[in-house]
N, C-alpha and C positions, 0 to 999 in steps of 0.2 A: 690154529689156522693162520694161514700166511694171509697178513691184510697188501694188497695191494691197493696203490693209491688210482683211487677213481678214476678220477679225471685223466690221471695218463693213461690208467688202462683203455678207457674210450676210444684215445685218440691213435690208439692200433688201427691199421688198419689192413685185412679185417677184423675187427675183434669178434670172440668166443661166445656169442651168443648164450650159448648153452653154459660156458664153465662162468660167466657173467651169471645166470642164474642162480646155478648152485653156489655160487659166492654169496648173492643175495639170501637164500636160504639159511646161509648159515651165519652170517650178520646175528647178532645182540639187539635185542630190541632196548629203547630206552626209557626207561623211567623220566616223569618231567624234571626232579631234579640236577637228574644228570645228562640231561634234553640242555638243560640250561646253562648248568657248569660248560658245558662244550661249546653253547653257543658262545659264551663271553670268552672263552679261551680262543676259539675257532676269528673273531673280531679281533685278539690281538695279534694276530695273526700264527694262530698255531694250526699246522696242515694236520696234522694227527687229529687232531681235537674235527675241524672240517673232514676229513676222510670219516672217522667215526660219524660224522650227524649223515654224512650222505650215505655210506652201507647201512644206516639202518634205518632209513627211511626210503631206500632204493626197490623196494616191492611196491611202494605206492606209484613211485614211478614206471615199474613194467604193468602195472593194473592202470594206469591213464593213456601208459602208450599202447597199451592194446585195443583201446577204445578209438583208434585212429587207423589201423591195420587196414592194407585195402583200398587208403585214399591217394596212392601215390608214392609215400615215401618206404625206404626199407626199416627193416626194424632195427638193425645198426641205429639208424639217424634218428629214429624216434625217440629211442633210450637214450642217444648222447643230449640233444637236444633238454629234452626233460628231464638228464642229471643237472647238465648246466644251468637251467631253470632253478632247479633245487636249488642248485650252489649261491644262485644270487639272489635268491630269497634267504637264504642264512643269511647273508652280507646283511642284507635290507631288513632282518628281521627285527624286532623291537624286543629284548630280552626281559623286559618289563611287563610286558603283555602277559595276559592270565592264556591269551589263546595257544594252544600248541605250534608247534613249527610248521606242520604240515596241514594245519587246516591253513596259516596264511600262506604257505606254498602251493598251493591244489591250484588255486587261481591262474597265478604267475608260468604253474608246469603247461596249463590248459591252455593257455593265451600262444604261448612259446610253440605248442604242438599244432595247434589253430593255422600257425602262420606258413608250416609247411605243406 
């Protein structure tokens, strides 16, 4: 599978909804070791290594932004919003922590989707 980088992909506009899904689908899920190897690589600033932690953690984000559906925004913005959420929770994340990436991202996505 062709990875496309996230974050540019978003900033289509409009972007593919649907071929945004099926990308997500077929995302790698991560084991915590290698949850974390990417995290430290993704800090020193490796995009691959970031592009990987956010397609596979990107289904948690279409299942928070749909908890939002309805209140105004479109679903474009809800997804980009709460990848970028993701994004700067990697940044902020403490690779040291026993806790996984995405339970301290859920917060950060929720707060972000909140504001629209």
């Amino acid at each position: 599978m062709k990875t496309f980088n996230v974050i540019e992909y978003l900033k289509k506009e409009p972007f593919d909804v649907d071929e945004f899904l099926v990308m997500i689908g077929r995302a790698e899920l991560l084991s915590r070791e290698e949850e974390k190897t990417l995290v430290i690589k993704a800090h020193q600033g490796d995009d691959e290594a970031m592009n990987r932690l956010l397609w596979a953690n990107a289904h948690f984000v279409t299942n928070l932004a749909s908890q939002f559906r309805g209140k105004g925004a479109r679903v474009q913005e809800l997804l980009k919003v709460g990848m970028l959420a993701l994004r700067n929770a990697v940044v902020e994340y403490d690779v040291h922590s026993e806790e996984r990436l995405i339970k301290f991202a859920v917060p950060q996505m929720r707060e972000a989707l909140e504001k629209l």
